[in-house]
C-alpha angles and dihedrals in degrees: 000000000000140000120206115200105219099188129002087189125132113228096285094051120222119285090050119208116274092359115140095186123143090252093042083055092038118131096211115101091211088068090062103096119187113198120280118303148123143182128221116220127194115173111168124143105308099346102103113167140143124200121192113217095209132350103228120175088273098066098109084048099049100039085050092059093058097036082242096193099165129038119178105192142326134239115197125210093204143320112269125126106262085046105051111018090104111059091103092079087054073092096094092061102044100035090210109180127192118255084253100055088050087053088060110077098204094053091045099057088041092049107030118203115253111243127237117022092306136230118026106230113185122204151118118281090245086062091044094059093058094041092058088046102049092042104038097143093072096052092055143052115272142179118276119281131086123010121255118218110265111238140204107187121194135186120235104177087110101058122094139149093287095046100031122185104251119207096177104292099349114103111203123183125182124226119210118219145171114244089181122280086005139060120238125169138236127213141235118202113186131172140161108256110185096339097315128085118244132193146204113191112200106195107173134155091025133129097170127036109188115223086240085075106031080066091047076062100053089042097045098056084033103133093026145058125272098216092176146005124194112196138173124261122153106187139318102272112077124270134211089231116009137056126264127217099276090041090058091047092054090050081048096051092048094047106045112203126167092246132018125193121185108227133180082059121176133198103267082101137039113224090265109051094045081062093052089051092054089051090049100050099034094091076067092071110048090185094064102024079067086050096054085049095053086049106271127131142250103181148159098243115217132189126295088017106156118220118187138182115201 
């Protein structure tokens, strides 16, 4: 199991438009930052899926990137702009056509219909009900013309630790988060690897994780190991609706993974100082400054960073 972050970028991406900051203008890679996003890999025998955490403005980018050819379903954080917008280019893996285009029998033969109800698309109904709203051309009959992605939204607001959402092996709890004035979800992969459950937990767009659901975390990787947590944290002054870097580090703390990567990250610090001031201010948090001495991480992620269970 393994999750690829394709951006570790906050709304604007790194580089911003018409910035001329040292980290906009930055030659490391690892300081071009794409917006939010990650794909979840499983590749086991003959279990071969791939699921997309978000779909920002800098998918086709970013699926281009990794030559991303199969995608077998989506689960969104939250419906803001650099999260969702886009969600038009799922068509190529769902092939939706308009009730026009299947009238017409060239086009329909050129353009088959997906079976079944199409892309899973996992969120909360409160996400559901922006997404059909901001979108609402896919969800209705329309003219002839381009196809529209075929989707198959489900609510995830009755799932928790002790009712997952099971996809074959894959165990998949939702954590539920305050991104200022809205709610967005994190997200919870587990699967036995080699007889022991292993887990990924993926916690953007917050500024405030309950202890309800901190403990939704903890129960959810008991009996298990928690190899990695990605977790939101902008910058280190203070933000009306997204953690800043001590806030990520005490979520951190509280959580315990084995290793822990900052993601949404703007352009206030290059890669390498965000790392420095997670050295510095580690002694702060005695629960990760003894996991980095046992070897675990407290890291920047970056895109195209690679974390795998095994």
């Amino acid at each position: 199991m393994k999750l690829t972050i394709l951006g570790s970028g906050t709304s604007h991406g790194v580089p911003v438009i018409a910035c001329n900051c040292k980290v906009c203008k930055s030659g490391d890679k690892k300081d071009n930052r794409l917006r939010a996003s990650a794909l979840l890999s499983i590749k086991n025998g003959s279990d071969d899926r791939n699921f997309l955490i978000d779909v920002g403005p800098d998918f086709r980018e970013q699926a281009l990137r990794i030559n991303l050819c199969k995608l077998d379903a989506v689960f969104l954080t939250h419906p803001h702009a650099d999260h969702i917008h886009g969600i038009d280019d799922l068509r190529i893996f769902s092939h939706k056509n308009s009730s026009a285009m299947n009238c017409d029998e060239r086009l329909s033969k050129k353009f088959p219909e997906t079976a079944g109800k199409g892309l899973a698309m996992y969120m909360s109904s409160d996400s559901e009900k922006c997404v059909k709203t901001n979108f609402h051309y896919i969800f209705m009959t329309h003219e002839k013309g381009g196809g529209t992605p075929k989707l198959n939204i489900i609510d995830v607001d009755s799932y928790n630790e002790k009712n997952p959402l099971e996809l074959g092996e894959l165990c998949i709890v939702p954590v539920p988060m305050e991104h200022g004035c809205i709610k967005t979800t994190g997200w919870i992969f587990s699967k036995k690897l080699n007889g022991k459950k292993r887990s990924i937990a993926y916690l953007t767009d917050c500024n405030f994780i309950s202890e309800n659901s901190l403990n939704r975390v903890k129960n959810a990787c008991s009996g298990g190991f928690l190899d990695h947590l990605v977790i939101d944290a902008l910058r280190a002054d203070k933000h009306s609706s997204h953690n800043n870097f001590d806030q990520a580090l005490f979520y951190a703390d509280k959580i315990g993974a084995a290793h822990t990567w900052f993601t949404h990250l703007s352009h206030d610090f290059l890669h390498g100082e965000i790392q420095n001031y997670i050295d510095k201010k580690l002694p702060e948090f005695a629960n990760l400054q003894k996991i980095v001495e046992n070897g675990g991480t407290v890291c920047p992620a970056f895109d195209g960073l690679e974390l795998e269970c095994r």
